[in-house]
N, C-alpha and C positions, 0 to 999 in steps of 0.2 A: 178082737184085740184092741186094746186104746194106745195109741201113741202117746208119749211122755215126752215133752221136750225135754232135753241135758239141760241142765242151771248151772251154768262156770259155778268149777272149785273158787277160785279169787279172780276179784276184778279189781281195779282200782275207782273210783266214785265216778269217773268220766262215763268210763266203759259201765258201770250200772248206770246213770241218770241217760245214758241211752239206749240200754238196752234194754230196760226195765218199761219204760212205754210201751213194747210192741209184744209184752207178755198177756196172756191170757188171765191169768191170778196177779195179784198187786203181792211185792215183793219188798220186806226191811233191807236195809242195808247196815251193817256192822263190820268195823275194821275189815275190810276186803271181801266178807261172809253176805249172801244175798239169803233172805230166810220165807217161805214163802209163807203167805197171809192166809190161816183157815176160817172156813167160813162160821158166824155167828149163829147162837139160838137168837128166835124170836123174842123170848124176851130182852135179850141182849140188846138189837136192832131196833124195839120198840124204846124203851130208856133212851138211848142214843137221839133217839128222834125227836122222844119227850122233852128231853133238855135243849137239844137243837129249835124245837117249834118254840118253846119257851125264850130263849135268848135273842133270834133275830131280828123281832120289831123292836125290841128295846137297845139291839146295837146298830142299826141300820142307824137311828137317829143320832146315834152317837160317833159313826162315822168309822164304825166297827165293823168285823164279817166274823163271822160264825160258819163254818167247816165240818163235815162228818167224814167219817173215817176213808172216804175215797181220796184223801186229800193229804198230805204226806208234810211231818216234818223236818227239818234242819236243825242236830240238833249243833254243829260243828260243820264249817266248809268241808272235812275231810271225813267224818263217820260221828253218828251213826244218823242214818234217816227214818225216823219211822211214821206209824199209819196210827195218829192218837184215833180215837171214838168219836170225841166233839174238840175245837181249838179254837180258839179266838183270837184273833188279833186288831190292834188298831193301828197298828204303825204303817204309815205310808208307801214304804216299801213292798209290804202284801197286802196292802186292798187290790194292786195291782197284779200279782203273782201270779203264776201259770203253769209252774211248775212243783212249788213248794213253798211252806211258810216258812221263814228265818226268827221274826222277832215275833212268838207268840205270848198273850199277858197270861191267856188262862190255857188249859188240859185240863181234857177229862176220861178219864180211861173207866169203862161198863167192866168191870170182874169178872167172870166164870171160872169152875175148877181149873180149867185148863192154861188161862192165861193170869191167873192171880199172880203165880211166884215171879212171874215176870214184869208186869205191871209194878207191884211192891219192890222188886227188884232192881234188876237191871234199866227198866226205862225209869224209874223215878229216881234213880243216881245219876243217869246222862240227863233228865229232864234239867233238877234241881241246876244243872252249870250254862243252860240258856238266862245271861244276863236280863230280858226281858221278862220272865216268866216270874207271875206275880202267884197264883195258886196252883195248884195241883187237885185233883178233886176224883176221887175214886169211890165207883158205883157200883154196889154188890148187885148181881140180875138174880140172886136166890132167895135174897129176904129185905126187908126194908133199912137199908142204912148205907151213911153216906161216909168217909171221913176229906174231909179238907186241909191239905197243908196252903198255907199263908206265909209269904216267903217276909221275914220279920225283918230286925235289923242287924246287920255282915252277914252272918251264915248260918243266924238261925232261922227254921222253920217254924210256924206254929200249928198246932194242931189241933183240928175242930172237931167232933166226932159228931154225927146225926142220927136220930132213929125217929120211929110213928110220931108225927105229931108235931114234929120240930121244923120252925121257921130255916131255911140257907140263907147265909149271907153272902156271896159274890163281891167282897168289897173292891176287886180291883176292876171290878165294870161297874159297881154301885147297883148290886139287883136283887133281890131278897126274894123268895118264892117255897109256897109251903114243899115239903120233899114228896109229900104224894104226889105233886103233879111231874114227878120224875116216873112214877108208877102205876099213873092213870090208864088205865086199860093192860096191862101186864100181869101175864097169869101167872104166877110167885110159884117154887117149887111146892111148898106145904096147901098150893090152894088144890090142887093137880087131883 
């Protein structure tokens, strides 16, 4: 038989950002609701990694950090906290961070069927109201394509879309990089 720990019906953010360290699985947090974190396909996990190897020597210099999904963020002091894929930030305040990032410029959320509607969703309605956050950037792990929102000017977004072939532009770290090397070693549903 396996033991299940209980996961509180409601906490308040205190009572999660303590209790949530000494769990076994990495857990969201929403309006009082803790949700737990299911584990990735390999493709999924390889993308996430591609983009991450990709952006770290070029934010190091810039005095930036790049984060994968073990690493949680703030999107509100009060709710909700979640676990993007890849995050960047350069703000002062989390180069130093140890618990979570607050003022993130970029997200990048890996897709799979399971977590698309929510990605598209709910985390990119709470994402868009972090004042910091300059794009948004979502990775199919089933076929080649990227799309990018680019936070414009008041409250518009812009929208990029990518497929085979096509240069990324990352204008708010200033990083341009072919999208295959999002997909360099990644075995795509249709290759299978």
């Amino acid at each position: 038989m396996i033991a299940i720990s209980q996961q509180p019906q409601k906490m308040t953010i205190e009572e999660y950002l303590e209790w949530e360290p000494d769990q076994n699985i990495r857990y969201e947090y929403v309006n009082g609701e803790v949700f737990a974190m299911t584990g990735g396909t390999i493709p999924h996990n390889d993308i996430a990694l591609n983009l991450y190897t990709a952006l770290r020597p070029h934010l190091r210099s810039r005095g930036c950090r790049a984060n994968v999904s073990d690493v949680k963020v703030q999107v509100s002091p009060k709710s909700p906290y979640y676990y993007p894929d890849v995050i960047v930030s350069c703000d002062p305040q989390d180069l130093n961070a140890r618990k979570f990032i607050q003022n993130p410029k970029l997200i990048a959320e890996v897709l799979s069927p399971g977590t698309s509607g929510k990605d598209r969703g709910e985390k990119f309605t709470s994402y868009l109201t972090i004042p910091t956050l300059q794009e948004y950037i979502l990775i199919d792990s089933e076929k080649i394509s990227v799309e990018r929102f680019c936070r414009g000017e008041g409250r518009m977004w812009l929208y990029y879309p990518y497929t085979a072939g096509d240069i990324i532009t990352l204008s708010s770290i200033e990083f341009e990089f072919p999208i295959e090397l999002l997909y360099e070693g990644v075995v795509l549903e249709t290759e299978e």
